[in-house]
C-alpha positions in Angstrom: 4.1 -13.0 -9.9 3.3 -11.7 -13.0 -0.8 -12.3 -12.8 -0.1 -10.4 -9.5 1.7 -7.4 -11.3 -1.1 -7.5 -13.8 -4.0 -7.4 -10.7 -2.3 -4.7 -9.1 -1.5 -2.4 -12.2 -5.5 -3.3 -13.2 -6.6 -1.7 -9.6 -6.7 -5.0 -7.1 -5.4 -3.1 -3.9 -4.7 -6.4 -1.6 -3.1 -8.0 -5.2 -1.3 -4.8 -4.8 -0.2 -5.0 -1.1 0.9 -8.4 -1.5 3.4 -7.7 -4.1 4.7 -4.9 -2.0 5.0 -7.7 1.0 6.9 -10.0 -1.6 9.3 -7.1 -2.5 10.6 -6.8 1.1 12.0 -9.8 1.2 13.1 -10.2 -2.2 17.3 -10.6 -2.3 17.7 -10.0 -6.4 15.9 -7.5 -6.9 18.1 -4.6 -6.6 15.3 -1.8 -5.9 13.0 -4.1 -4.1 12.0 -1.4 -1.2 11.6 1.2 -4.0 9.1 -1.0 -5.5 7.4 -2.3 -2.7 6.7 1.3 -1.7 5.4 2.0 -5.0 2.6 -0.9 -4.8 2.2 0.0 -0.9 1.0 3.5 -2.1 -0.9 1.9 -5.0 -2.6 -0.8 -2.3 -3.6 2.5 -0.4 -4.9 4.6 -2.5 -6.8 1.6 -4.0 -8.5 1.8 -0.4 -6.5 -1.1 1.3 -6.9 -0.1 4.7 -3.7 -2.1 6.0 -1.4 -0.3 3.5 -3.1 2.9 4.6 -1.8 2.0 8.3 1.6 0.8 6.8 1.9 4.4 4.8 0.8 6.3 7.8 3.2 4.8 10.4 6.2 5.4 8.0 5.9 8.5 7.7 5.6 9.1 11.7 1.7 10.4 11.2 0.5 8.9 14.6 -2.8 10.3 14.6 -3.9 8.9 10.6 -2.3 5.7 12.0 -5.0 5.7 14.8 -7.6 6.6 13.2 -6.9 4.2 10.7 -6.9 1.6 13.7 -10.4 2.5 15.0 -11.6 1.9 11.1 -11.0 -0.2 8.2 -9.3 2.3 5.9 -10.2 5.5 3.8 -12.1 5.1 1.0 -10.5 4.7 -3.1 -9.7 8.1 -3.4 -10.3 9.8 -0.4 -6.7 10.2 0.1 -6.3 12.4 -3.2 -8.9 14.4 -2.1 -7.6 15.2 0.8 -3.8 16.2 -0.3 
């Protein structure tokens, strides 16, 4: 996990999303969703498209999580440029 953690803080968006899957399913950790949201946002605004979708369709934005579905993801970036 640790090489993982070290990816994702390094800018490795699906090492990144994969922690953040890890996390949800983690029973000691005792802010595991607050974490895994943390390296879901870092995933997406690394560019990974399915933690763009995952982001998008939390927070009830159905037409981002469409367009996200007709494409593979914004752009590293794009997103902070467009907040």
């Amino acid at each position: 996990m640790e090489r993982l953690r070290e990816a994702a803080h390094a800018g490795h968006a699906e090492a990144a999303h994969h922690i953040a899957m890890l996390l949800t399913t983690e029973p000691t950790e005792t802010d595991s969703w607050d974490f895994a949201m943390a390296y879901v946002g870092r995933a997406a605004k690394a560019g990974h498209a399915r933690a763009q979708r995952t982001l998008a369709f939390l927070a009830g934005d159905t037409d981002v999580t469409a367009a996200l579905g007709a494409r593979h993801g914004f752009a590293a970036g794009h997103l902070e440029s467009a907040a």
